[in-house]
N, CA, C and O atoms as CSV, one atom per row, in Angstrom:
chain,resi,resn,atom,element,x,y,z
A,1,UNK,N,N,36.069,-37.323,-157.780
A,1,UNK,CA,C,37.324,-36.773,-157.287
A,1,UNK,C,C,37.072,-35.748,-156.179
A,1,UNK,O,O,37.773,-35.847,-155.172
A,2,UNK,N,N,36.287,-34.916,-156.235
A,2,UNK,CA,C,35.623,-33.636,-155.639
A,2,UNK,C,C,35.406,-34.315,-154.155
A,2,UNK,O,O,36.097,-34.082,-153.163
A,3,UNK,N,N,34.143,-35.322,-154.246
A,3,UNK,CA,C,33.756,-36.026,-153.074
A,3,UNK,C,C,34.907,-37.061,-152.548
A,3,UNK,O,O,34.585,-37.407,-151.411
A,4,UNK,N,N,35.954,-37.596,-152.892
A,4,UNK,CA,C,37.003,-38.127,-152.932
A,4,UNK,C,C,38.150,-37.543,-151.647
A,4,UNK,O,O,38.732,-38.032,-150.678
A,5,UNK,N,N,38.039,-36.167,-152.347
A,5,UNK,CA,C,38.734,-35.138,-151.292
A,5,UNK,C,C,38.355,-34.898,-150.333
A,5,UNK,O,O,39.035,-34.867,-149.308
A,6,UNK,N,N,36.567,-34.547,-150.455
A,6,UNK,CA,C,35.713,-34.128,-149.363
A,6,UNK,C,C,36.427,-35.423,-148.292
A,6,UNK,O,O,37.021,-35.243,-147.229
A,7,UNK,N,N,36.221,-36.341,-148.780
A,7,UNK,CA,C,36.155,-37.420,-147.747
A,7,UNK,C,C,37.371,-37.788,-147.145
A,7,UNK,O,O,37.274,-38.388,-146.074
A,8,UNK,N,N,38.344,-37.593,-147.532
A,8,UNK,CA,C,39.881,-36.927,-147.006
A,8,UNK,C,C,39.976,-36.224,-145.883
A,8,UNK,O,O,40.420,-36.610,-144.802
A,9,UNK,N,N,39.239,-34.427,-146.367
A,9,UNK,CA,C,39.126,-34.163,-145.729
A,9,UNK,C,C,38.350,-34.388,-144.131
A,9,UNK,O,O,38.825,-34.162,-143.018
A,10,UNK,N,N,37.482,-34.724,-144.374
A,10,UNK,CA,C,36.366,-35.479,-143.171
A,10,UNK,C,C,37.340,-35.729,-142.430
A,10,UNK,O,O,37.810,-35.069,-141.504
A,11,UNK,N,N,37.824,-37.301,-143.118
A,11,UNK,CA,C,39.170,-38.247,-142.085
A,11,UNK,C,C,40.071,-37.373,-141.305
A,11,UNK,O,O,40.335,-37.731,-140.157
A,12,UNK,N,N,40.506,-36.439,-141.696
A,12,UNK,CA,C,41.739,-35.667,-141.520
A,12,UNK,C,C,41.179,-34.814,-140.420
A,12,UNK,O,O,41.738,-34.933,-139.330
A,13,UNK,N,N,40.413,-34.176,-140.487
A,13,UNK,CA,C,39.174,-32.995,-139.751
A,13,UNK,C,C,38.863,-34.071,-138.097
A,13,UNK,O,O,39.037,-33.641,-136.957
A,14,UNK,N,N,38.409,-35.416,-138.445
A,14,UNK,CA,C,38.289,-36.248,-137.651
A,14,UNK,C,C,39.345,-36.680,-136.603
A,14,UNK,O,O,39.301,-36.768,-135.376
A,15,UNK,N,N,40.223,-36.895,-137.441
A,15,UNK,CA,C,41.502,-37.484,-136.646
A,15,UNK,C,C,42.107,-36.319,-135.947
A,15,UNK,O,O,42.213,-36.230,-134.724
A,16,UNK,N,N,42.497,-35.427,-136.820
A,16,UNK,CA,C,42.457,-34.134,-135.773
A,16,UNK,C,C,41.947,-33.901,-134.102
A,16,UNK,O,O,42.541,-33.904,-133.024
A,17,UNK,N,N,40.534,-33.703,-134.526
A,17,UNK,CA,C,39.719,-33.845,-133.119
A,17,UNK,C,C,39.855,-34.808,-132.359
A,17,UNK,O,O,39.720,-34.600,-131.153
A,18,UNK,N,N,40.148,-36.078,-132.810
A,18,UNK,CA,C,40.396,-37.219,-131.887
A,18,UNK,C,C,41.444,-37.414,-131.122
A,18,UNK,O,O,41.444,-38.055,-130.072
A,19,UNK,N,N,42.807,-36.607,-131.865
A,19,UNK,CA,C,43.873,-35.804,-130.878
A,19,UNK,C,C,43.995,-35.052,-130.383
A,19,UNK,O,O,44.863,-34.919,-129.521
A,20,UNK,N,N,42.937,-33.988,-130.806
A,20,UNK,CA,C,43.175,-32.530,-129.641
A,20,UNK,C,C,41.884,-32.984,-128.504
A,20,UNK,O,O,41.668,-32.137,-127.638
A,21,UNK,N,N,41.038,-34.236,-128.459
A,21,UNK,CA,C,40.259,-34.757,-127.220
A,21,UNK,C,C,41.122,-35.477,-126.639
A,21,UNK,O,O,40.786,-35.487,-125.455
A,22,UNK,N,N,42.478,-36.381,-126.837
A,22,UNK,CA,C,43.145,-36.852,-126.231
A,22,UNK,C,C,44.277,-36.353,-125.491
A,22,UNK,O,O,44.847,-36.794,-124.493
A,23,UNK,N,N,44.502,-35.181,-126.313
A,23,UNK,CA,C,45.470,-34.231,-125.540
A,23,UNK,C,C,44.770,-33.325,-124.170
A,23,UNK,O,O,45.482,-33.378,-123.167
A,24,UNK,N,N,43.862,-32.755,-124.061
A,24,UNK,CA,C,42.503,-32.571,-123.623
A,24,UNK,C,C,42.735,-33.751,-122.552
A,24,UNK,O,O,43.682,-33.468,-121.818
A,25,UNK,N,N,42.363,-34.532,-122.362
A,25,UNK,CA,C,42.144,-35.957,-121.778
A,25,UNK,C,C,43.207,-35.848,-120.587
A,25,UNK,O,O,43.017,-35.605,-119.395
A,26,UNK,N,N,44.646,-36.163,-121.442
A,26,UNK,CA,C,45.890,-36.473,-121.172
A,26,UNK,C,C,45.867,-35.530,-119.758
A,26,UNK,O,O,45.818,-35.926,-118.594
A,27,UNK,N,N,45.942,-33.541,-120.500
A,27,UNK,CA,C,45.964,-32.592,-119.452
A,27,UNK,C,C,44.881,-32.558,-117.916
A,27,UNK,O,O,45.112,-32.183,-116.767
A,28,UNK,N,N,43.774,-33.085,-118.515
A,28,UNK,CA,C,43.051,-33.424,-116.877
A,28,UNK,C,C,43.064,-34.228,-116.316
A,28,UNK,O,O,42.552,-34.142,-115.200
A,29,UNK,N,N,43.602,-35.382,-116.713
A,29,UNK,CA,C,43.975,-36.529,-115.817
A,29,UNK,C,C,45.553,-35.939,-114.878
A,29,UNK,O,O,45.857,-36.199,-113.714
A,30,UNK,N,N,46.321,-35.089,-115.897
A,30,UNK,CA,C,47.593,-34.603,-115.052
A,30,UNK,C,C,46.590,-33.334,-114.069
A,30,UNK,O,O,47.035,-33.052,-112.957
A,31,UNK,N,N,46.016,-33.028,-114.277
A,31,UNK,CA,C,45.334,-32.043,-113.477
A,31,UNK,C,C,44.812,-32.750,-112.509
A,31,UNK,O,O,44.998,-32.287,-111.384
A,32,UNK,N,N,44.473,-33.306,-112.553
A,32,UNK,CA,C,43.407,-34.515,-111.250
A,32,UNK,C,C,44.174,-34.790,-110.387
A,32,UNK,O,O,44.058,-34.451,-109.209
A,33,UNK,N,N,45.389,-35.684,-111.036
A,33,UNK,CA,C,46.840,-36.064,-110.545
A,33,UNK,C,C,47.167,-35.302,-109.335
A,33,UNK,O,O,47.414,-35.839,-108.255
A,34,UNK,N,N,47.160,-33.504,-109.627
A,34,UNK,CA,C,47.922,-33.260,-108.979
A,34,UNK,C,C,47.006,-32.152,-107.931
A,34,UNK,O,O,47.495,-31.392,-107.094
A,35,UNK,N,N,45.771,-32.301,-108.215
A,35,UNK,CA,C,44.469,-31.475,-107.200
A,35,UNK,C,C,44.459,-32.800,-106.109
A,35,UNK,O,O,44.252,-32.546,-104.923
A,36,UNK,N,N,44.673,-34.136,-106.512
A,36,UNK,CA,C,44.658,-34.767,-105.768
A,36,UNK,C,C,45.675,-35.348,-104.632
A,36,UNK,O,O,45.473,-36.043,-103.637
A,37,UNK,N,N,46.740,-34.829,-105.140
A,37,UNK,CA,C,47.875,-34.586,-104.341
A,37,UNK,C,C,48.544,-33.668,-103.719
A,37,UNK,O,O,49.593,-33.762,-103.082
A,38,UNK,N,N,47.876,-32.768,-103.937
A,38,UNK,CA,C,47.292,-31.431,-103.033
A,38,UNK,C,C,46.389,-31.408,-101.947
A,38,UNK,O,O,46.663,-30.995,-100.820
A,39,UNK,N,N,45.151,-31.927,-102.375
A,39,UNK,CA,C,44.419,-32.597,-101.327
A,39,UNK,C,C,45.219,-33.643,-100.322
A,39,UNK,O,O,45.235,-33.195,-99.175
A,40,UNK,N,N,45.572,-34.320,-100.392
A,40,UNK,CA,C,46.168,-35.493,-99.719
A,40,UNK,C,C,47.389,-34.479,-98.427
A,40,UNK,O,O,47.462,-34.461,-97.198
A,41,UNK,N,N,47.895,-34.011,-99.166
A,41,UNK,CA,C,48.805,-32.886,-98.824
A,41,UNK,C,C,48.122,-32.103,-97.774
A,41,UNK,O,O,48.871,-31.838,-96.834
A,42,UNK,N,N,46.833,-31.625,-97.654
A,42,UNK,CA,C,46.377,-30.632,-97.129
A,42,UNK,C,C,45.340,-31.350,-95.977
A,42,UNK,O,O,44.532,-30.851,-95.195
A,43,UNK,N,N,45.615,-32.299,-96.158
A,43,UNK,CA,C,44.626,-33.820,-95.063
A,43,UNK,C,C,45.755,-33.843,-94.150
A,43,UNK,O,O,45.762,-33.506,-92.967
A,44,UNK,N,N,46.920,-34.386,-95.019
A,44,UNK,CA,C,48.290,-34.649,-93.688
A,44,UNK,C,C,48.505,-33.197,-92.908
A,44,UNK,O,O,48.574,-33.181,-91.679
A,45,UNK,N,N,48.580,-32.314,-93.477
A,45,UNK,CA,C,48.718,-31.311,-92.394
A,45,UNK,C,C,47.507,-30.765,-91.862
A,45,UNK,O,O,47.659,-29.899,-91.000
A,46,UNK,N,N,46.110,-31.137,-92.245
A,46,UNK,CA,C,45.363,-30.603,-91.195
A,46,UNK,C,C,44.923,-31.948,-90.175
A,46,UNK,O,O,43.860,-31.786,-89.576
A,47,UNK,N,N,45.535,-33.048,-89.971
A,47,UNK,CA,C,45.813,-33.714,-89.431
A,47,UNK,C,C,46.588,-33.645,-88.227
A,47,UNK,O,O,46.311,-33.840,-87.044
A,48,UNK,N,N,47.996,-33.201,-89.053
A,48,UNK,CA,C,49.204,-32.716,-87.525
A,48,UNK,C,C,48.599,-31.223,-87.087
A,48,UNK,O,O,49.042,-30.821,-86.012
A,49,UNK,N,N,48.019,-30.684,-87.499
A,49,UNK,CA,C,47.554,-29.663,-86.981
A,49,UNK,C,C,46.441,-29.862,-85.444
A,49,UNK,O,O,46.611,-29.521,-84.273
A,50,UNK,N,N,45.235,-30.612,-86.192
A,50,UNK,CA,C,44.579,-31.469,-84.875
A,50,UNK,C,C,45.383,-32.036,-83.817
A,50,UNK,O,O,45.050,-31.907,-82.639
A,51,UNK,N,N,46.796,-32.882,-84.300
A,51,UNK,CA,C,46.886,-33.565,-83.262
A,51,UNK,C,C,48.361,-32.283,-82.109
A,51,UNK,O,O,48.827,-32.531,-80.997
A,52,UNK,N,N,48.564,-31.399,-82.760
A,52,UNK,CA,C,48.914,-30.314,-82.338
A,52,UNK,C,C,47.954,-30.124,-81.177
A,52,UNK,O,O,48.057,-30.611,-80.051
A,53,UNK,N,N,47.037,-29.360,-81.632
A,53,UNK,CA,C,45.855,-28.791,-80.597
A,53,UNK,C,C,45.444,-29.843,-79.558
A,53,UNK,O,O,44.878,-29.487,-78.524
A,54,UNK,N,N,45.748,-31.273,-79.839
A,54,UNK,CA,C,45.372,-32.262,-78.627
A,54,UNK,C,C,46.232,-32.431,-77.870
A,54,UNK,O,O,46.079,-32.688,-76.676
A,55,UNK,N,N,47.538,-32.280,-78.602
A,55,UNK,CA,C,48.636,-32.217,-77.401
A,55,UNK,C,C,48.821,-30.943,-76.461
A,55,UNK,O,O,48.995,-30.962,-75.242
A,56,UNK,N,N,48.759,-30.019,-77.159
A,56,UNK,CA,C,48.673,-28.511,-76.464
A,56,UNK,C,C,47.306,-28.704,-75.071
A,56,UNK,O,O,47.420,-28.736,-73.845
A,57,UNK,N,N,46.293,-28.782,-75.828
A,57,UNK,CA,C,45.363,-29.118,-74.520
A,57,UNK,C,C,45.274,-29.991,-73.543
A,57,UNK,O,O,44.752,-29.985,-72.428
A,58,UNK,N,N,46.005,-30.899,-74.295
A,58,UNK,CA,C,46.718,-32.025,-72.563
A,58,UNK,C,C,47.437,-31.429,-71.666
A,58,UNK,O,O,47.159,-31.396,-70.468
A,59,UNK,N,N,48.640,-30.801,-72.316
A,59,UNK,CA,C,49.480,-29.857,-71.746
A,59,UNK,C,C,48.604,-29.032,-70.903
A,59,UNK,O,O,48.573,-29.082,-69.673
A,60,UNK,N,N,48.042,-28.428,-71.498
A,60,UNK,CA,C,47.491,-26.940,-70.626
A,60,UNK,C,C,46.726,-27.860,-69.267
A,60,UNK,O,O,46.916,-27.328,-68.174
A,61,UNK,N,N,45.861,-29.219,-69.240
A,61,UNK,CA,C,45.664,-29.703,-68.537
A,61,UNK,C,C,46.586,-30.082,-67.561
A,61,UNK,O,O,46.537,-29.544,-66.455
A,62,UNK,N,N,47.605,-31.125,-67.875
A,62,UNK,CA,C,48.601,-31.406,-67.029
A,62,UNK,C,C,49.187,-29.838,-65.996
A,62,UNK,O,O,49.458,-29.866,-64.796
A,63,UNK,N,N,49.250,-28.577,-66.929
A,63,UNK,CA,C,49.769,-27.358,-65.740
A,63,UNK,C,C,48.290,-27.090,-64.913
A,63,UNK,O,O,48.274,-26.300,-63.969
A,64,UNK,N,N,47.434,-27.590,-65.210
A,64,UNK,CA,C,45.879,-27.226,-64.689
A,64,UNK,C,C,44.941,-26.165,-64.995
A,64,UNK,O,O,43.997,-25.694,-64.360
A,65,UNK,N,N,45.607,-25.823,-66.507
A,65,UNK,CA,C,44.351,-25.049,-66.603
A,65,UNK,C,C,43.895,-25.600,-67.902
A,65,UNK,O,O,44.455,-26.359,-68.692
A,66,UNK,N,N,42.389,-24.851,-67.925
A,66,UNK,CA,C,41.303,-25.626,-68.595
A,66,UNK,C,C,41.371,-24.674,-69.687
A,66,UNK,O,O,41.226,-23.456,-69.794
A,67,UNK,N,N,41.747,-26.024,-70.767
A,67,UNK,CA,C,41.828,-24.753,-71.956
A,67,UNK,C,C,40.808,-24.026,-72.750
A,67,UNK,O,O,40.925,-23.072,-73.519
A,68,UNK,N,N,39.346,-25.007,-72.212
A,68,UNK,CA,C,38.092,-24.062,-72.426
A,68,UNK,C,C,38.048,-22.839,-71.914
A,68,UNK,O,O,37.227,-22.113,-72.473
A,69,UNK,N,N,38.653,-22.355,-71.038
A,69,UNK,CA,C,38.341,-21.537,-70.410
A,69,UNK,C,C,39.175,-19.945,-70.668
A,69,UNK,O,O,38.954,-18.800,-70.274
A,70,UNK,N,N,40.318,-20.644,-71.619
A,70,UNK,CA,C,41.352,-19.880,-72.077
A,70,UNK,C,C,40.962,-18.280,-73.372
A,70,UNK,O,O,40.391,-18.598,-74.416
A,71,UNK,N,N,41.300,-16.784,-73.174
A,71,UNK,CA,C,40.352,-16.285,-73.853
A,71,UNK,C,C,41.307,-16.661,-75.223
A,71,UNK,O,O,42.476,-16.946,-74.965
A,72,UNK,N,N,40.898,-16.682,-76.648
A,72,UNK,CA,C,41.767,-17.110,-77.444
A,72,UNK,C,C,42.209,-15.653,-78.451
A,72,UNK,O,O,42.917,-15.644,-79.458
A,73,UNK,N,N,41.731,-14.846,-77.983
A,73,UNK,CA,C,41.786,-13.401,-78.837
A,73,UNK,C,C,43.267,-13.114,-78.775
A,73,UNK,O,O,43.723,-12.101,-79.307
């Protein structure tokens, strides 16, 4: 009876852990989810950002000046 329980308990102790690793699980996959859609997020705008600075330096070309040459301070 004693070992009966023990072994109850075990199962119970077990199954436990096998839900608080799946809950666990669940939360870093939503974490991943959303570092990764953050990232993605932070690609598209340093993207329009580049193509910002390529248009600006055409510009500064087209008025004729060289935007290397520009002090940026």
């Amino acid at each position: 009876m004693f070992s009966e329980a023990l072994a109850i308990l075990d199962r119970n102790t077990e199954r436990y852990m096998i839900e608080e690793m799946n809950q666990e699980i669940t939360e870093k996959k939503q974490e991943i989810q959303e570092l990764t859609s953050m990232n993605a997020k932070k690609d598209e705008l340093l993207a329009e950002k580049e193509d910002m600075i390529k248009r600006y330096r055409a510009r500064m070309k087209e008025l004729g000046v060289d935007p290397d040459s520009v002090d940026n301070d």
